[in-house]
VOGU-3710 file (C-alpha; in Angstrom, 3 decimals, decimal comma):
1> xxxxxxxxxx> -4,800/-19,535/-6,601  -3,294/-22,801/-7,687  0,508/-21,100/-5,990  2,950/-23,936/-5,282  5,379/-23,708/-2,692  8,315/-22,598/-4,690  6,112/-19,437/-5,574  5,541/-18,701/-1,564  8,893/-19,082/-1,116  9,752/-16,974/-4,046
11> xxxxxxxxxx> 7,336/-14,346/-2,492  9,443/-14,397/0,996  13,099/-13,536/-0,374  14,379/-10,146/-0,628  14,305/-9,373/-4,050  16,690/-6,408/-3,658  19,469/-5,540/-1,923  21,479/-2,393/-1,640  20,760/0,798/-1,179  17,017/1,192/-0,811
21> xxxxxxxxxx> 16,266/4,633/-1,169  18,527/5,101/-4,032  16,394/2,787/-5,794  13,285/4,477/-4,842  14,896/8,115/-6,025  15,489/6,594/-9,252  11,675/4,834/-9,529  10,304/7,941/-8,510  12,373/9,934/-11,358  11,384/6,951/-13,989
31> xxxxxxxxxx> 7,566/7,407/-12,998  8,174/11,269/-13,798  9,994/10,752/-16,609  6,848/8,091/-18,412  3,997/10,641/-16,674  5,529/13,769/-18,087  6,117/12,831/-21,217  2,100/11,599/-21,750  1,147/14,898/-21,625  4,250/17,015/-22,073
41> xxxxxxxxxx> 3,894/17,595/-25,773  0,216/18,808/-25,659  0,649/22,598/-25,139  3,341/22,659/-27,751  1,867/21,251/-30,794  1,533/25,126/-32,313  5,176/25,813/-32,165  5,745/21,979/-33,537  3,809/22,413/-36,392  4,833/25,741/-36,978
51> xxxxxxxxxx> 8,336/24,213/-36,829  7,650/20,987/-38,833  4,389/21,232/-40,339  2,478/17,675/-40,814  -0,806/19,574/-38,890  -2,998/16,719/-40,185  -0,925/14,206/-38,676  0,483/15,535/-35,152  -2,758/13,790/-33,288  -0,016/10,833/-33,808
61> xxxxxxxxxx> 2,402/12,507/-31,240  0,096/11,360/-28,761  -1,842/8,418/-29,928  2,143/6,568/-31,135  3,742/6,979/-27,759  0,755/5,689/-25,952  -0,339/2,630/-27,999  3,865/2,070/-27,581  3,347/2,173/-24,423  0,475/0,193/-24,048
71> xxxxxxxxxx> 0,941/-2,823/-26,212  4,862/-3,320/-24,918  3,387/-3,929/-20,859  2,730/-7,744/-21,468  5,940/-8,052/-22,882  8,095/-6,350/-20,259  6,121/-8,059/-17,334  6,946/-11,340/-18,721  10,582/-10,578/-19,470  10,880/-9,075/-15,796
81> xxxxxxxxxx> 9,818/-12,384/-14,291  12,320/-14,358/-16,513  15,342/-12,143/-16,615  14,998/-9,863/-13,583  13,857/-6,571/-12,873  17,107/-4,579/-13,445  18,317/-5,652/-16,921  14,551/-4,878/-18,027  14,374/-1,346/-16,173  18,143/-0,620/-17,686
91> xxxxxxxxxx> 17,136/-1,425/-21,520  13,903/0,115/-21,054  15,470/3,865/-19,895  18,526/3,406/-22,214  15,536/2,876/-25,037  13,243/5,786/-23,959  16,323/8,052/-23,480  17,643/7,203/-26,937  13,829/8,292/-27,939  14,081/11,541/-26,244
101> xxxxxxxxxx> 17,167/12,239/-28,167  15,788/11,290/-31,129  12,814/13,068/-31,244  14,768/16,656/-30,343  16,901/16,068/-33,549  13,878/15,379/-35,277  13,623/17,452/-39,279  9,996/16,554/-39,826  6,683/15,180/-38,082  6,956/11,850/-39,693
111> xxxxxxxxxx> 10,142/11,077/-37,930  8,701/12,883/-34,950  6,146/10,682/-34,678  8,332/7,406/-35,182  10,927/8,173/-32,567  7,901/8,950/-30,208  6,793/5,564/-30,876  10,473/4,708/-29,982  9,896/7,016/-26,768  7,266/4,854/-25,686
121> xxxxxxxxxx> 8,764/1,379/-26,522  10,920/2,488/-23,166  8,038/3,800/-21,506  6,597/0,665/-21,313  9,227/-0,712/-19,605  9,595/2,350/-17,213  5,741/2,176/-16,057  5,342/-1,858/-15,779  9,306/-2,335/-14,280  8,822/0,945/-11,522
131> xxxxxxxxxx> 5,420/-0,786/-10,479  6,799/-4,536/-10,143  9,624/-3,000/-8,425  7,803/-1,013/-5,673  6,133/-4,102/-4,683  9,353/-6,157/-4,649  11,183/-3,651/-2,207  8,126/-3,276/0,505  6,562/-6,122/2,521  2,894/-5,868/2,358
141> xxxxxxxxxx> 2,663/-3,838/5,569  4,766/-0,964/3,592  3,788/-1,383/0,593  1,470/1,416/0,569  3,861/3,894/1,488  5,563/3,480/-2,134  2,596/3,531/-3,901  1,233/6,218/-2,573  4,707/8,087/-3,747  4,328/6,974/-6,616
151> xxxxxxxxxx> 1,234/7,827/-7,222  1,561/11,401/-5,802  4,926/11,712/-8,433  2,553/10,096/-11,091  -0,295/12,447/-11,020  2,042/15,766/-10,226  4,010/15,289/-13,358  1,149/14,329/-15,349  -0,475/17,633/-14,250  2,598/19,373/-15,256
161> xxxxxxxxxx> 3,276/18,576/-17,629  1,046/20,282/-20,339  2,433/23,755/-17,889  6,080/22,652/-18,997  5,795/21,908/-22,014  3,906/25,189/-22,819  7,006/27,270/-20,574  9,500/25,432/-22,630  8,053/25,867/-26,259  7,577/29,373/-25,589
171> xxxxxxxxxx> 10,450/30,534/-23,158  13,581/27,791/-25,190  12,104/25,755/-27,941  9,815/22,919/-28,237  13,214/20,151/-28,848  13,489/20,833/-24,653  10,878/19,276/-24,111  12,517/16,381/-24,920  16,372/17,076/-23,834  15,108/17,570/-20,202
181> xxxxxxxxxx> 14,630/14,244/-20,277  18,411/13,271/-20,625  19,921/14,443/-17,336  16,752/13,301/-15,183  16,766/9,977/-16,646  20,583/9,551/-16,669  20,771/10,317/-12,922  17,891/7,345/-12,602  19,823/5,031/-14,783  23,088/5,615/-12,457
191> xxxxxxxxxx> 21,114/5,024/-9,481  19,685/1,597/-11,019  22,901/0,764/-11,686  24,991/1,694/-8,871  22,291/0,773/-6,236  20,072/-1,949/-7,500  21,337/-5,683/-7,241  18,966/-8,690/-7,582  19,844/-12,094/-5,948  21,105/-14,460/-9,113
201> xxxxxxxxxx> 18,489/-16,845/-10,014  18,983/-20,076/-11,599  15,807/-20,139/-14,256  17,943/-17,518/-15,703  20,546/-20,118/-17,069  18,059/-21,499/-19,538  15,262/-19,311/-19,373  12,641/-19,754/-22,890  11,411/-15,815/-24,623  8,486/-16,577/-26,092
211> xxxxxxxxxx> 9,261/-14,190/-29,513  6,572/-15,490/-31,444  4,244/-14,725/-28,683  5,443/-11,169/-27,880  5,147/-10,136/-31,636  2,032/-11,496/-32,026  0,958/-9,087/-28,993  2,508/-6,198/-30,020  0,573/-6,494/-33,445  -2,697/-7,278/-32,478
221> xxxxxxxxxx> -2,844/-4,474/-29,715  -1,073/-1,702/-32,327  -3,531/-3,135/-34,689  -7,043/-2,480/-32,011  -5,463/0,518/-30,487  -5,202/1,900/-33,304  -8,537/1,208/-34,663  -10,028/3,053/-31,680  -7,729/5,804/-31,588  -8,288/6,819/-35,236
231> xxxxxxxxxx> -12,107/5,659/-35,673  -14,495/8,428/-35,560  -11,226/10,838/-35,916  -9,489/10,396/-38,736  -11,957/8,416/-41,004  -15,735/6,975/-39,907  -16,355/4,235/-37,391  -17,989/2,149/-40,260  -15,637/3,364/-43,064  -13,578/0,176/-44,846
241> xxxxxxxxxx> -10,102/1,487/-42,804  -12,418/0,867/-39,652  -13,445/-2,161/-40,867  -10,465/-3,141/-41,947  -8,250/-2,522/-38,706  -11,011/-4,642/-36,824  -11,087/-7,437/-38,949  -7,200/-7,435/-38,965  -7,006/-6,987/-35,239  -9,787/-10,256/-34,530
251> xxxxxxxxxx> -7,303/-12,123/-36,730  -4,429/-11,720/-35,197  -6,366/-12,054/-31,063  -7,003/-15,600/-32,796  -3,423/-16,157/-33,512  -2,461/-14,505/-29,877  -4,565/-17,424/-28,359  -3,060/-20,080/-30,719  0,525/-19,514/-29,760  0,165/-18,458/-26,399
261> xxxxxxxxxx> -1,099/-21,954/-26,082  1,236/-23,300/-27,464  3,958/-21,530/-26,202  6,683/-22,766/-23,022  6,356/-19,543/-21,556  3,760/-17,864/-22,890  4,202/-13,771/-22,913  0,583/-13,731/-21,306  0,035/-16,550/-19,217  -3,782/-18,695/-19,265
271> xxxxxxxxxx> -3,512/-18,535/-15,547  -3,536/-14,066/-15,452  -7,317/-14,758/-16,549  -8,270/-18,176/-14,859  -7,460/-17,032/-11,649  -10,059/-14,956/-9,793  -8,406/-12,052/-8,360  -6,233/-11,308/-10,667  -9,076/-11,368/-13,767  -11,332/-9,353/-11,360
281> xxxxxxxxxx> -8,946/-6,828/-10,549  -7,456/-6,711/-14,199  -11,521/-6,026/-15,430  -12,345/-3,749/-12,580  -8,961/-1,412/-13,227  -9,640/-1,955/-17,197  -13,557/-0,342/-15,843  -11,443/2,666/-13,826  -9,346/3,368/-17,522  -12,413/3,592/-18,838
291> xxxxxxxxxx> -14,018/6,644/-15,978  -10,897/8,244/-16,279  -11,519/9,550/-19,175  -14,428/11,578/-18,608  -12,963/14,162/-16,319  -9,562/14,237/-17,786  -10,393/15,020/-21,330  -13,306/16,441/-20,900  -14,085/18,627/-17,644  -11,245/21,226/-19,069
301> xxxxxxxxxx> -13,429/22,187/-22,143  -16,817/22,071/-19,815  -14,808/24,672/-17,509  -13,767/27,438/-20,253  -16,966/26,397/-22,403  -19,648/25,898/-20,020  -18,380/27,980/-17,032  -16,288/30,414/-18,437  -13,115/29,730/-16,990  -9,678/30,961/-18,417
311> xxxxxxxxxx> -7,322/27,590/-19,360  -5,658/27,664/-16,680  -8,858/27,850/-14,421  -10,085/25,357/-15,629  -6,660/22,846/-15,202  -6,843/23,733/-12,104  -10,519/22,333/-11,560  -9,165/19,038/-13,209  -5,762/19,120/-11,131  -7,752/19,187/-7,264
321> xxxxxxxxxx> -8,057/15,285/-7,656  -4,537/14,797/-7,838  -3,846/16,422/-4,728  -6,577/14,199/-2,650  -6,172/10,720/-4,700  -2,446/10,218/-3,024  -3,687/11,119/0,276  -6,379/8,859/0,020  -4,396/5,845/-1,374  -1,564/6,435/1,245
331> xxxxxxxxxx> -4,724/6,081/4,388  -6,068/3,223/2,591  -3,966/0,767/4,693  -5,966/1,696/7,638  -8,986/0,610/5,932  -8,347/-2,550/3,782  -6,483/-3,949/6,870  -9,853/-4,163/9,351  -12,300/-4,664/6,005  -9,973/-6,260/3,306
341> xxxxxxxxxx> -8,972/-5,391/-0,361  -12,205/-6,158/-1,977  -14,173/-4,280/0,315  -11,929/-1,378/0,435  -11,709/-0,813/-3,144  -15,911/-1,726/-3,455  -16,131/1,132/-0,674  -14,243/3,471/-2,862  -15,723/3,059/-6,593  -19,385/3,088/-5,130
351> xxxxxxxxxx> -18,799/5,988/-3,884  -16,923/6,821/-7,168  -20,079/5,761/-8,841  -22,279/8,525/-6,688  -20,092/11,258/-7,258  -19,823/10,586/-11,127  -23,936/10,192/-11,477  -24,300/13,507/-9,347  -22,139/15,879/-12,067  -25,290/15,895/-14,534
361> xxxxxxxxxx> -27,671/17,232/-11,647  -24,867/20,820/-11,769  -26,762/23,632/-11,684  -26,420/25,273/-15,614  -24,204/27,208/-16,152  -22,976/26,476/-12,517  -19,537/27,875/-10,207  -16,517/26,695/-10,447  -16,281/24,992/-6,760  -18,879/22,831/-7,037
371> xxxxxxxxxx> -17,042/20,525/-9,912  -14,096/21,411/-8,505  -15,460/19,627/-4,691  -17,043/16,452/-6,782  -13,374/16,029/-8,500  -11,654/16,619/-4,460  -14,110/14,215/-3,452  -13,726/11,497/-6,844  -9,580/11,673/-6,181  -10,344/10,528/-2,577
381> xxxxxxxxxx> -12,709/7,487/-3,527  -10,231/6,320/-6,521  -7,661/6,607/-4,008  -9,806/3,943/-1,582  -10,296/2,009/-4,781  -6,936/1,742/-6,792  -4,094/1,165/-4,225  -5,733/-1,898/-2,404  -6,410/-3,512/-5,677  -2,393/-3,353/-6,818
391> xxxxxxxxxx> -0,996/-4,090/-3,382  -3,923/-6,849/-3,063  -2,574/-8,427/-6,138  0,877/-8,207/-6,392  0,880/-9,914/-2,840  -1,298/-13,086/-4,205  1,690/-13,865/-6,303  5,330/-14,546/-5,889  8,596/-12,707/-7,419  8,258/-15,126/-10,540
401> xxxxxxxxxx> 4,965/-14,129/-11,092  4,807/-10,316/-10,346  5,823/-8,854/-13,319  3,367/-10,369/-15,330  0,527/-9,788/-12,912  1,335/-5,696/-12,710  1,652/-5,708/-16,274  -1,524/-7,279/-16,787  -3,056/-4,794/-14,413  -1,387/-1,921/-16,336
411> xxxxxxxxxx> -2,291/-2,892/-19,670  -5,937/-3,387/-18,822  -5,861/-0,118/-17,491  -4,460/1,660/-20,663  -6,822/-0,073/-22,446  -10,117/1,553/-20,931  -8,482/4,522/-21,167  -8,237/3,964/-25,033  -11,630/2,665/-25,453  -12,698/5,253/-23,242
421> xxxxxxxxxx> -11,742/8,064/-25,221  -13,024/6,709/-28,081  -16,486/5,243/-26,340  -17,000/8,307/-24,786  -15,604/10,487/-27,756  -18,793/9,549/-29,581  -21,272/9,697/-27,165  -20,284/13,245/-26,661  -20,499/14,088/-30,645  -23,654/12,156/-30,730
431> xxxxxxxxxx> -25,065/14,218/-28,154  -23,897/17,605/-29,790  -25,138/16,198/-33,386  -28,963/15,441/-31,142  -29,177/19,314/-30,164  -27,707/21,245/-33,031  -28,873/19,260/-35,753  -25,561/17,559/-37,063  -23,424/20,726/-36,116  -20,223/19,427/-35,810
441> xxxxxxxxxx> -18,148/17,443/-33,683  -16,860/18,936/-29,934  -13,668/20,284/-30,998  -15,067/22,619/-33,835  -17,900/23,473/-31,452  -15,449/24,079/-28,675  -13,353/26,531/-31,515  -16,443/27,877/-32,474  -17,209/29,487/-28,458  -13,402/30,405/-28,277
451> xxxxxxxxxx> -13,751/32,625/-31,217  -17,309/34,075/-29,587  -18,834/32,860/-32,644  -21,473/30,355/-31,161  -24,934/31,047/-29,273  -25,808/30,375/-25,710  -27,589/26,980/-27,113  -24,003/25,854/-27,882  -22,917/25,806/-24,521  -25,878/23,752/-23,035
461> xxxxxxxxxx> -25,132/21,182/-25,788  -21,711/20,774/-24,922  -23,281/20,633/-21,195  -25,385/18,084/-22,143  -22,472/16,183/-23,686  -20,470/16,144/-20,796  -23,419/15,094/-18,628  -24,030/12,367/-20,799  -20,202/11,439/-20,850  -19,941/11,467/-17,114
471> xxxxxxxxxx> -23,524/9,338/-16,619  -21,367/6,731/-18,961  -18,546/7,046/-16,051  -20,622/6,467/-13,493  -21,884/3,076/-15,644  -18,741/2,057/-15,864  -18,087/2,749/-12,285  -21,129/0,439/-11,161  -19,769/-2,217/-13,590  -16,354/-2,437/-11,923
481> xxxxxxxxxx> -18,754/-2,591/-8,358  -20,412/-5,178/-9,271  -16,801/-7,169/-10,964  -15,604/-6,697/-7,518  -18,799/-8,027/-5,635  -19,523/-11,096/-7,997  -16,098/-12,295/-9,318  -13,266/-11,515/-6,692  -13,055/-13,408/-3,785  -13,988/-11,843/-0,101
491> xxxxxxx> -10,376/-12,408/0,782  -7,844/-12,112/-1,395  -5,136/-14,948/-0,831  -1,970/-13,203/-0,419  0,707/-15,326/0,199  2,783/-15,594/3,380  5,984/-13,232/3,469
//
């Protein structure tokens, strides 16, 4: 791992002091506060664009906030390694709460949209920061413990949060969805505050920000994020704004790699990717972004479309993995500690891997327990397969080096997600275009059975395109297998505590 002794030592003080579990309240509220507000908006987008207008546009609501998200990880890692945890996790809620605010005050979609982006400049902070810190509170015999909270309070309030937002919009108005905000995340900035207090450190005198660097970061993932968001949506993959975005976006990865070289303290390090475990686990959670995607976007329209199911039927189908991936990820200590991290998390994705490739062989049309047991059983094996990997990383480094390393692990996460989506957003249109002859894409087809306009051969096409969407999860399942089997190490060298 190339770790000097500074770093082990690094690793073995307490990197908090204080109250403990007031710090852990106020992570746990910060997790809420970035999960919610993913999905939040979703179930309100009638009554916004009722409100607002800018229908053509409000795909944006969702697509701003989480490339904002996304891009600002590598940054905040870096500048919670060099400046401390707090001061990071401070400006990042004061940020996303000023976002909040901004966005319920908002007179049109265009500035929706932009403070959203703002919104999510803060929720990269809150989602990188509340990570980092977890692991800096814990030894590595605890660690699990907080994870597994946060992962419960992560996949709750993403649940959620499409429910709330759809209570508020039609029960108050849609600007609560964004004032509730304000009093949760004001009680987890006081606890920060009040509670959390870092040792001093003395790189902090003349600590180096690497500006140049962190631009050049933020543009060039805005820039590819943003190419797969909108390609295949809002103009053609091979259109010249395609093309265009690309071309831009291989530009500026060029200029990334020539100033991050370059750079004192580079805002994403040479050694995130030369060292083993960390670039294995970074591609095999970048493979588990990408899987994610097939039963989160689209096993709610093959529940009302395929099997009939009213909306919130079918969420429920979806939701049954949330309720066994904590439970899995909290037991995983039992198992990674007698067979290791590797091992542990290769146990869990192969049999990830099984359960993904066995969705296609669902009887047609099917009942709704039997993808609602594969999704029970896929939470439990992400569970085995996710929570080693973070804890198994964040303990190979030491404090100066964790923020980057979550962040890098975060980021390549987002990222499948994002290529996911679109990836698997054109396999499933391909598919569709293959057995009606070129008759539209899945949401017009998916409109077209809500309105009982379409024939019983529409709903085995859109079968057929989730099968073929969840055969490409189960692909990139095996691919973050065999990461895990050829390029991480048997043990993973965590350092001494």
């Amino acid at each position: 791992m190339g770790s000097t002794g500074s770093a082990a030592r690094e690793a073995a003080r307490p990197a908090t002091t204080g109250r403990r579990g007031a710090v852990v309240a106020a992570l746990m509220l910060s997790m809420a506060l970035a999960a919610l507000d993913a999905t939040i908006v979703s179930t309100a987008v009638p009554q916004i664009v009722g409100d607002l207008g800018g229908f053509s546009v409000f795909s944006w609501l969702f697509s701003g906030y989480l490339l904002a998200v996304t891009v600002t990880l590598p940054v905040y890692g870096k500048l919670s390694d060099t400046f401390g945890r707090k001061p990071v996790l401070i400006a990042g809620s004061v940020v996303f709460l000023l976002g909040s605010l901004l966005c319920a005050v908002a007179w049109n979609m265009g500035a929706l949209i932009a403070f959203r982006i703002v919104q999510g400049l803060g929720g990269g902070a809150l989602q990188g920061t509340v990570q980092t810190l977890a692991a800096d509170l814990y030894p590595l015999k605890d660690r699990p413990k907080i994870q597994s909270k946060l992962s419960t309070v992560w996949a709750v309030s993403a649940v959620a949060g499409p429910g709330l937002g759809g209570v508020l919009a039609a029960y108050a108005d849609w600007r609560w969805i964004f004032l509730i905000n304000l009093p949760i995340g004001a009680v987890a900035l006081w606890l920060i505050v009040r509670h959390l207090h870092e040792p001093e450190r003395e790189a902090t005198a003349h600590a180096r920000v690497d500006w140049a660097g962190a631009l050049a970061v933020f543009a060039c993932g805005g820039v590819l994020l943003t190419a797969l968001v909108q390609g295949g949506v809002a103009w053609p993959w091979l259109s010249a704004p395609s093309l265009a975005l690309f071309g831009a976006g291989l530009t500026l990865v060029a200029v990334v790699v020539l100033l991050e070289r370059r750079a004192a303290e580079p805002i994403i390090p040479g050694w995130v990717w030369r060292r083993r475990t960390i670039a294995a686990v970074n591609l095999a959670l970048g493979a588990l972004g990408l899987l994610m995607v097939a039963p989160s976007v689209f096993l709610p329209t093959y529940a009302q479309s395929v099997l009939g199911l009213a909306p919130v039927a079918a969420g429920f189908v979806l939701s049954v993995w949330t309720l066994s991936w904590p439970v899995s990820a909290a037991l995983s200590q039992h198992v990674y500690r007698r067979i290791g991290f590797r091992n542990t998390a290769m146990l869990g994705i192969g049999t990830a891997a099984l359960i993904l490739f066995a969705f296609p062989f669902l009887p047609y049309p099917g009942q709704a327990w039997q993808p609602t047991l594969l999704m029970l059983l896929l939470g439990a094996a992400l569970g085995l397969f996710q929570l080693p990997l973070i804890v198994g990383v964040q303990s190979t480094v030491g404090w100066a080096e964790r923020g980057t390393t979550t962040a890098s692990v975060l980021f390549c996460r987002q990222t499948g997600q994002t290529i996911g989506a679109a990836v698997f957003g054109a396999v499933a249109n391909g598919v569709l275009a293959a057995r009606l002859g070129g008759a539209g894409d899945l949401d017009s087809v998916t409109r077209a059975l809500d309105s009982g306009t379409a024939p019983e051969a529409t709903r085995r096409a859109i079968a057929d395109a989730v099968h073929a969407v969840y055969l490409g999860a189960a692909g990139a399942a095996t691919l973050a297998f065999l990461v895990l089997l050829f390029l991480a190490p048997r043990k993973f060298p965590v350092l001494k505590e």
